[in-house]
C-alpha atoms as an extended CHARMM CRD file, in Angstrom:
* protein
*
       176  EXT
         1         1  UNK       CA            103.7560000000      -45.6420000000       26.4830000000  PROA      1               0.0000000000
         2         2  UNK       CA            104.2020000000      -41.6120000000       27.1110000000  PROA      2               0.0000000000
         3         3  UNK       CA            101.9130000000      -39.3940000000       27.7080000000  PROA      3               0.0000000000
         4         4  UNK       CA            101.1790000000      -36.3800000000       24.6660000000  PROA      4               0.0000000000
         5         5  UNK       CA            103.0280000000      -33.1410000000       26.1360000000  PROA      5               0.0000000000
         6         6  UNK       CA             98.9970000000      -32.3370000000       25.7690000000  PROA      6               0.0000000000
         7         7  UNK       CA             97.3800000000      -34.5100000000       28.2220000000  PROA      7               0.0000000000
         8         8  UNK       CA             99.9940000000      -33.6170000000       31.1210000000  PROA      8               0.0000000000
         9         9  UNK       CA             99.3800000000      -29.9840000000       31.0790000000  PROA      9               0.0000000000
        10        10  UNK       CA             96.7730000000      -28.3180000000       33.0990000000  PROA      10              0.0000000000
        11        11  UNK       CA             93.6920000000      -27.0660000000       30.7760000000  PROA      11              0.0000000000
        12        12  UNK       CA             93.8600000000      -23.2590000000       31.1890000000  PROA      12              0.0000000000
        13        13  UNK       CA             90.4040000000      -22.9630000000       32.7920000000  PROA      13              0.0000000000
        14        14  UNK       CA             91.7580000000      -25.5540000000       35.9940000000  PROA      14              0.0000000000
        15        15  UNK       CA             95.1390000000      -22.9410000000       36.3940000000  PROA      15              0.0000000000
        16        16  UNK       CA             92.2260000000      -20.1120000000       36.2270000000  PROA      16              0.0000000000
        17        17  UNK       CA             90.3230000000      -21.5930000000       39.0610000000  PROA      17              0.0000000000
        18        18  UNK       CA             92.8580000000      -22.5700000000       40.8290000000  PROA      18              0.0000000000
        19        19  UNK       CA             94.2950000000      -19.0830000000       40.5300000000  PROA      19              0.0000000000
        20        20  UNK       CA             90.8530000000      -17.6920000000       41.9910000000  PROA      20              0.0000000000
        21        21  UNK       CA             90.6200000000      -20.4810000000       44.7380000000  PROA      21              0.0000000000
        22        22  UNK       CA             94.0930000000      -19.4180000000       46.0590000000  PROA      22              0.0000000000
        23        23  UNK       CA             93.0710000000      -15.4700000000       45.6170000000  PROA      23              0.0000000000
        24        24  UNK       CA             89.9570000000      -15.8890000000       47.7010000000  PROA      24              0.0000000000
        25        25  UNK       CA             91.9510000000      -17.9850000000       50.2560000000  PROA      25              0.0000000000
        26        26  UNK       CA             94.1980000000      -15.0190000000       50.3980000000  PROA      26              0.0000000000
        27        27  UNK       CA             91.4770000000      -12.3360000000       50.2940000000  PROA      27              0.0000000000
        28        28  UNK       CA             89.6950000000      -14.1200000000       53.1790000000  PROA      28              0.0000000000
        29        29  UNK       CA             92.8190000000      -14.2140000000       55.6490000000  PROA      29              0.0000000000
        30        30  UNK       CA             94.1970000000      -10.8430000000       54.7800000000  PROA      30              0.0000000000
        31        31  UNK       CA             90.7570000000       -9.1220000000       55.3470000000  PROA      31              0.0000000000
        32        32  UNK       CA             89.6930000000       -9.3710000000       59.2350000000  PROA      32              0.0000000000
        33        33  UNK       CA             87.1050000000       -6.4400000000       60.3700000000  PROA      33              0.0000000000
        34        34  UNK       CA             89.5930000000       -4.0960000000       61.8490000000  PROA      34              0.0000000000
        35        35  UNK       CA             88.7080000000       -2.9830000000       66.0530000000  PROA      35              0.0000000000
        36        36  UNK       CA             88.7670000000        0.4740000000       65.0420000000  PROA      36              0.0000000000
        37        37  UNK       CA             86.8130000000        3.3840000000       67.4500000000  PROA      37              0.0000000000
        38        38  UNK       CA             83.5120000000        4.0960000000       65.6230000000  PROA      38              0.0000000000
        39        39  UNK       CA             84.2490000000        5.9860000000       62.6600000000  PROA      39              0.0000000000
        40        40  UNK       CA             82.5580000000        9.3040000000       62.1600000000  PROA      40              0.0000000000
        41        41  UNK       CA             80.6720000000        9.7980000000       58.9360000000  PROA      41              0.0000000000
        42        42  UNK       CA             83.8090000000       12.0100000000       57.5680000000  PROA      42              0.0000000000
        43        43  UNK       CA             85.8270000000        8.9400000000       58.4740000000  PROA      43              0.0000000000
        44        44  UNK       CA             83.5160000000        6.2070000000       57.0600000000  PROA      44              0.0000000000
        45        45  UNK       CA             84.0990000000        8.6550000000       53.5670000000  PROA      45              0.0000000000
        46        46  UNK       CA             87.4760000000        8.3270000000       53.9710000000  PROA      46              0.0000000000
        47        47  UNK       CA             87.9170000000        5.0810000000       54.0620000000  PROA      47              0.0000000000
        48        48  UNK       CA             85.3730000000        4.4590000000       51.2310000000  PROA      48              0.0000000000
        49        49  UNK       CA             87.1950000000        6.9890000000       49.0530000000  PROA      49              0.0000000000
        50        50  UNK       CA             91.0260000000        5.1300000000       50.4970000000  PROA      50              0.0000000000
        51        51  UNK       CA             89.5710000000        1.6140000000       48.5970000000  PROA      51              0.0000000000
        52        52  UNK       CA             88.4420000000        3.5980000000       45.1370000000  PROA      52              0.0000000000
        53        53  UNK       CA             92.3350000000        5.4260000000       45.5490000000  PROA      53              0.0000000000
        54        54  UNK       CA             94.3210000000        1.9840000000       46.1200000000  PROA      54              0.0000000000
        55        55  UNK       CA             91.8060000000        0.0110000000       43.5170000000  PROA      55              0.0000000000
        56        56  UNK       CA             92.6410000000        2.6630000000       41.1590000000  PROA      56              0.0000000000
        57        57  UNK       CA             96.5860000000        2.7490000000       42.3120000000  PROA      57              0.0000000000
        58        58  UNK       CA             96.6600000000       -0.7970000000       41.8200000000  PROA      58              0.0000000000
        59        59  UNK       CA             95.0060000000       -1.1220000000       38.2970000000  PROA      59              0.0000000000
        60        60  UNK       CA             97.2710000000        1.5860000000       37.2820000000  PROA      60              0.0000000000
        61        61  UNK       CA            100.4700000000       -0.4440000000       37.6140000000  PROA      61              0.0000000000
        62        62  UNK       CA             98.5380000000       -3.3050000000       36.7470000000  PROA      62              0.0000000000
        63        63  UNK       CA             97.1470000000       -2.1030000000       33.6550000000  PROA      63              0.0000000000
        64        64  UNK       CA             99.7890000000       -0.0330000000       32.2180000000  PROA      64              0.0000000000
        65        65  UNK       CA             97.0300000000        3.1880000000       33.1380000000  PROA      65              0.0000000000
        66        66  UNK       CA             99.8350000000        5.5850000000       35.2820000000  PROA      66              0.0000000000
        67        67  UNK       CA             99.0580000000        8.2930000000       33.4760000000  PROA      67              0.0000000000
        68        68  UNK       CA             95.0020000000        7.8900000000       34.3800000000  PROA      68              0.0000000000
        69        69  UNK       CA             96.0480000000        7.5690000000       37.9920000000  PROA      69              0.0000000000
        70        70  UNK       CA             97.8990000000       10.7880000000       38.2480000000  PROA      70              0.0000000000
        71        71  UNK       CA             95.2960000000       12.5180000000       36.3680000000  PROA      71              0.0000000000
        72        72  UNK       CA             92.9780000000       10.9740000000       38.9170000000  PROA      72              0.0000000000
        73        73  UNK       CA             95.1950000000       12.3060000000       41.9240000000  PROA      73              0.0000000000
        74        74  UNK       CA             95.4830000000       15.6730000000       40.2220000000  PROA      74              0.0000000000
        75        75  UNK       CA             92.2440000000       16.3410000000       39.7310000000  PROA      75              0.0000000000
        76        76  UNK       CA             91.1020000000       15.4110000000       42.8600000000  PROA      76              0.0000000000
        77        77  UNK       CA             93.7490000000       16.3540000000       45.6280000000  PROA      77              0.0000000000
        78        78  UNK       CA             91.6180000000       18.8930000000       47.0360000000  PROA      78              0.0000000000
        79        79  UNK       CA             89.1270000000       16.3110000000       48.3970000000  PROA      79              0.0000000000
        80        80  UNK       CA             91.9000000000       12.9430000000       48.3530000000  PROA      80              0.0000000000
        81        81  UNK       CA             93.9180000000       15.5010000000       51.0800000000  PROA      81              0.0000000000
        82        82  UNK       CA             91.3400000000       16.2920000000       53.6190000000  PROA      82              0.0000000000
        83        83  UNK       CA             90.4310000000       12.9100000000       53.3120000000  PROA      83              0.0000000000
        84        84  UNK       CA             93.8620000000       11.6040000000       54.1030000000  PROA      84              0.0000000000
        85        85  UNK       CA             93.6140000000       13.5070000000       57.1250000000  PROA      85              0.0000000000
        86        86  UNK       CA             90.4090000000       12.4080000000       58.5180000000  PROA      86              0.0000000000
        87        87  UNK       CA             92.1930000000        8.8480000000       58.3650000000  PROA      87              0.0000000000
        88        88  UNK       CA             95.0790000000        9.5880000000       60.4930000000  PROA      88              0.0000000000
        89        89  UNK       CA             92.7480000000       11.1320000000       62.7050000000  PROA      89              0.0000000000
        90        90  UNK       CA             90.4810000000        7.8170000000       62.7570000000  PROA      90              0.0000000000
        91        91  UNK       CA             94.1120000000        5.6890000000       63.1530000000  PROA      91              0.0000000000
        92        92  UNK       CA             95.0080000000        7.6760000000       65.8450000000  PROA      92              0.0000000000
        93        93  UNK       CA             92.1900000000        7.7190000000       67.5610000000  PROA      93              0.0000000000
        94        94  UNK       CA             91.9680000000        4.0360000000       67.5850000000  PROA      94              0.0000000000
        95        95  UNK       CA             96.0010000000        3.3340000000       67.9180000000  PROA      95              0.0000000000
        96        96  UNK       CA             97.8550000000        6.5380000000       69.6640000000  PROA      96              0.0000000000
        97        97  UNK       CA            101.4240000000        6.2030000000       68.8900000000  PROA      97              0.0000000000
        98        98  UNK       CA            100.7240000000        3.3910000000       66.8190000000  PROA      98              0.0000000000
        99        99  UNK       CA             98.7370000000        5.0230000000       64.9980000000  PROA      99              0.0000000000
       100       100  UNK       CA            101.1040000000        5.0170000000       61.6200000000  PROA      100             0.0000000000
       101       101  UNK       CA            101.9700000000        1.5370000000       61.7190000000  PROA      101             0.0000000000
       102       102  UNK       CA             98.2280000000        0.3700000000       61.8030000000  PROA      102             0.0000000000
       103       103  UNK       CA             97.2690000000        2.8380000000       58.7960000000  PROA      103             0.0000000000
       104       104  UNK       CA             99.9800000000        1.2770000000       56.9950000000  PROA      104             0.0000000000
       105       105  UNK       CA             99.4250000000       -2.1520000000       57.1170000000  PROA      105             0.0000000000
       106       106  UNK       CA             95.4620000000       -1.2800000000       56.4340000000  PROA      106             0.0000000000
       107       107  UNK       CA             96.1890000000        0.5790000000       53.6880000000  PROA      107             0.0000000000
       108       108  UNK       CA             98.7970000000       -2.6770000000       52.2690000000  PROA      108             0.0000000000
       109       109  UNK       CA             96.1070000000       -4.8230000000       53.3690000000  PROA      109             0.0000000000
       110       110  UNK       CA             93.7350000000       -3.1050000000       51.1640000000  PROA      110             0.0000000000
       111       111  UNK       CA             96.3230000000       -3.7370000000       48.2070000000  PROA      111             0.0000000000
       112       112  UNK       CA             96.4210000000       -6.5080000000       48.7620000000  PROA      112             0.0000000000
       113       113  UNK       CA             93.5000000000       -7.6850000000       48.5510000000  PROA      113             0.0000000000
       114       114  UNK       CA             92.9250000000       -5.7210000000       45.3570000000  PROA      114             0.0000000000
       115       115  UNK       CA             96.2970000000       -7.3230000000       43.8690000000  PROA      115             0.0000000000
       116       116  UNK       CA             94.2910000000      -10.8090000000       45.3220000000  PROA      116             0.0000000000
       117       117  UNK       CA             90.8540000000       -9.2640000000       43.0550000000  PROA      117             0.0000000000
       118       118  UNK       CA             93.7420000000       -8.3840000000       40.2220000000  PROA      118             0.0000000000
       119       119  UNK       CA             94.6720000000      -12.4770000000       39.9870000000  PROA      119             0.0000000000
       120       120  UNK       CA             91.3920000000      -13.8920000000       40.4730000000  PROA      120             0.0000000000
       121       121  UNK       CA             89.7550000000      -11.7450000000       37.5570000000  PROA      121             0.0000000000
       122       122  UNK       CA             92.1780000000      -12.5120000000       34.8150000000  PROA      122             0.0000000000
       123       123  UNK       CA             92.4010000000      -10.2960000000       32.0280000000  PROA      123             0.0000000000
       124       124  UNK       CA             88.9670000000       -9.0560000000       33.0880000000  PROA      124             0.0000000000
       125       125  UNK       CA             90.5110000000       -7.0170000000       35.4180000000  PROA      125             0.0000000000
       126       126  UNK       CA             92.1740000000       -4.3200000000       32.8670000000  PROA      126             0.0000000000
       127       127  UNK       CA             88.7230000000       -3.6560000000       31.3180000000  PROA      127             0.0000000000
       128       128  UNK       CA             87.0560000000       -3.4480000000       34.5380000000  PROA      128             0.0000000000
       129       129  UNK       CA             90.1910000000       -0.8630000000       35.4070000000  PROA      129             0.0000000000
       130       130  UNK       CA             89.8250000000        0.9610000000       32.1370000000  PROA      130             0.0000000000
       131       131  UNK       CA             85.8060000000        1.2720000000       33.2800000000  PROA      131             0.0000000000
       132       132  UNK       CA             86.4270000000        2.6690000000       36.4760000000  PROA      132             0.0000000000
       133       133  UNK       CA             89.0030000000        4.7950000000       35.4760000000  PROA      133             0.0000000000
       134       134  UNK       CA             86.8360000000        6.4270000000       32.7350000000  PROA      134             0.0000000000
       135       135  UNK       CA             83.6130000000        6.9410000000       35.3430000000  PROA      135             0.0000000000
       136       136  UNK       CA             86.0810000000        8.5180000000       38.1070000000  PROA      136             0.0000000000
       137       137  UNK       CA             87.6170000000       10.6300000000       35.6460000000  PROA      137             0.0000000000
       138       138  UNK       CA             84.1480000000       11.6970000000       33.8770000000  PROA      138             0.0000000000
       139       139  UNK       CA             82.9730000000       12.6710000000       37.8460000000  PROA      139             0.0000000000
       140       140  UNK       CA             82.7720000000       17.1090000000       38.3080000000  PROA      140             0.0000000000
       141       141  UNK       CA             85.2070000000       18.3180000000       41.1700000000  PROA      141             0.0000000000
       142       142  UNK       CA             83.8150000000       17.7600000000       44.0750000000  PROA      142             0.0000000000
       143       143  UNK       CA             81.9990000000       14.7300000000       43.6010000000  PROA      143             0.0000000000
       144       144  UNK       CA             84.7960000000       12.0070000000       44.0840000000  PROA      144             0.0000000000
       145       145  UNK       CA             83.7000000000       11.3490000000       47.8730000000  PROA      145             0.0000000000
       146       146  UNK       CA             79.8220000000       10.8930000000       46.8520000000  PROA      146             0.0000000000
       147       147  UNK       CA             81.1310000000        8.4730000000       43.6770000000  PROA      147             0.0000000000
       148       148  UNK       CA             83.3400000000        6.0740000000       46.0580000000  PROA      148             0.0000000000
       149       149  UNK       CA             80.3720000000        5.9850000000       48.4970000000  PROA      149             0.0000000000
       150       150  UNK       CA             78.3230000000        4.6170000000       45.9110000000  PROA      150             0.0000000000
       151       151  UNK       CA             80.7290000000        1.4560000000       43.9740000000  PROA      151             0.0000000000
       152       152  UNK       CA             79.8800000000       -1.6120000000       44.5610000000  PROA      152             0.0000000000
       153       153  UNK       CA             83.1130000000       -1.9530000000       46.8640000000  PROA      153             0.0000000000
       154       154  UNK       CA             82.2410000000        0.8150000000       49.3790000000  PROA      154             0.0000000000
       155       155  UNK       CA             82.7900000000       -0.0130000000       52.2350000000  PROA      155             0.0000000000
       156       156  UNK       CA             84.9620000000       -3.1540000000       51.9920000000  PROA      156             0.0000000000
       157       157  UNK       CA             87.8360000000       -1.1640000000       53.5870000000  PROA      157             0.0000000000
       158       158  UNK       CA             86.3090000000       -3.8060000000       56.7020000000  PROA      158             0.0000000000
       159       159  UNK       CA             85.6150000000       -1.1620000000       59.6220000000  PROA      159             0.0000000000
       160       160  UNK       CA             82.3790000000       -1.8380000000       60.6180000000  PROA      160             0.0000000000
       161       161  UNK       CA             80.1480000000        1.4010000000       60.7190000000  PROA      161             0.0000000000
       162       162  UNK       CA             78.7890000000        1.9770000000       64.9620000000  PROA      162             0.0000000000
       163       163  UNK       CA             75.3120000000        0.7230000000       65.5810000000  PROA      163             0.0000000000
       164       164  UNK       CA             72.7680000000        3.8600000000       66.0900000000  PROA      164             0.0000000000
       165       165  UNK       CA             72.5510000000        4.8200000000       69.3380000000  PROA      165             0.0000000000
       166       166  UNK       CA             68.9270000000        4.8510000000       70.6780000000  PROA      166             0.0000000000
       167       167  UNK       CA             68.5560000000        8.5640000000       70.8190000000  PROA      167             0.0000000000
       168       168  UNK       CA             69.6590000000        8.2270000000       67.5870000000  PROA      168             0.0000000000
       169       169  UNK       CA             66.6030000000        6.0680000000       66.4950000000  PROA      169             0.0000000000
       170       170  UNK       CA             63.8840000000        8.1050000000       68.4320000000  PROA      170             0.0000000000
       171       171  UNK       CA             65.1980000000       11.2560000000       66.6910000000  PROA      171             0.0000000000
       172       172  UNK       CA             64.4150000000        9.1970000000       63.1530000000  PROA      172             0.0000000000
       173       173  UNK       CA             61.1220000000        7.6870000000       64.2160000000  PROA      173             0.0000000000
       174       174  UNK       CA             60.2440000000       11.2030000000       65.0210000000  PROA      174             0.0000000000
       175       175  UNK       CA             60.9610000000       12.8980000000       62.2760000000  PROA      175             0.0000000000
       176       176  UNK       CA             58.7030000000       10.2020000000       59.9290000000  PROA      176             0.0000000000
């Protein structure tokens, strides 16, 4: 006696976790803490406003939303460029001649790991794009860097920020 066509197929929920389970696999391996020299606090921007860029890049090919991402770049190239910079600088302070090879592959881990975010949210992820996209966009000039800083995602770029030095914490207990 067969089977229904039914009963052999996978209930759409099980492909949707198992989707997830092999996106967080995937997340986990591709995202190790990078060995970079401590970042400065221009830097640590940088790289907070590099993970809003690709999560917005990536949601824009995903989501059919180009034309939100070049507004985005647009309007904000005056603060995306100098930011751009002060990553090289951190890459090649941390790498020397390798410097471009080792921002590359961070910046493809990072969309990665979006793309990984992309599969495990389903179509979730569009209207969570369209979201983002909409509260970048509404942000004045000049307020991009302070808006990455504070998503929920800041700082999973995966540099770890430099413990204070201890002149560092005498100078705060001294101010309180």
């Amino acid at each position: 006696m067969e089977k229904s066509s039914k009963s052999r197929r996978k209930p759409k929920a099980a492909k949707a976790a198992i989707a997830a389970t092999a996106a967080i696999a995937i997340f986990m391996q591709a995202s190790p803490a990078l060995s970079l020299v401590c970042p400065s606090t221009a830097e640590q921007h940088a790289l907070n406003v590099r993970v809003l860029q690709t999560k917005l890049m990536v949601s824009a090919l995903s989501c059919n939303a180009k034309p939100k991402y070049n507004s985005f770049v647009k309007r904000f190239h005056r603060e995306l460029v100098p930011h751009g910079k002060n990553l090289r600088r951190l890459f090649h302070r941390s790498y020397g001649k390798r410097a471009r090879y080792h921002l590359n592959k961070f910046i493809t881990r990072l969309a990665n790991d979006e793309s990984a975010v992309r599969v495990s949210s389903g179509s979730q992820y569009c209207q969570n794009a369209q979201a983002l996209f909409a509260r970048v966009l509404s942000a004045n000039n000049g307020y991009m860097t302070a808006l990455a800083n504070q998503m929920p995602f800041s700082g999973s770029h995966g540099v770890a920020s430099c413990p204070a030095k201890k002149n560092d914490f005498r100078a705060v207990q001294r101010r309180q």
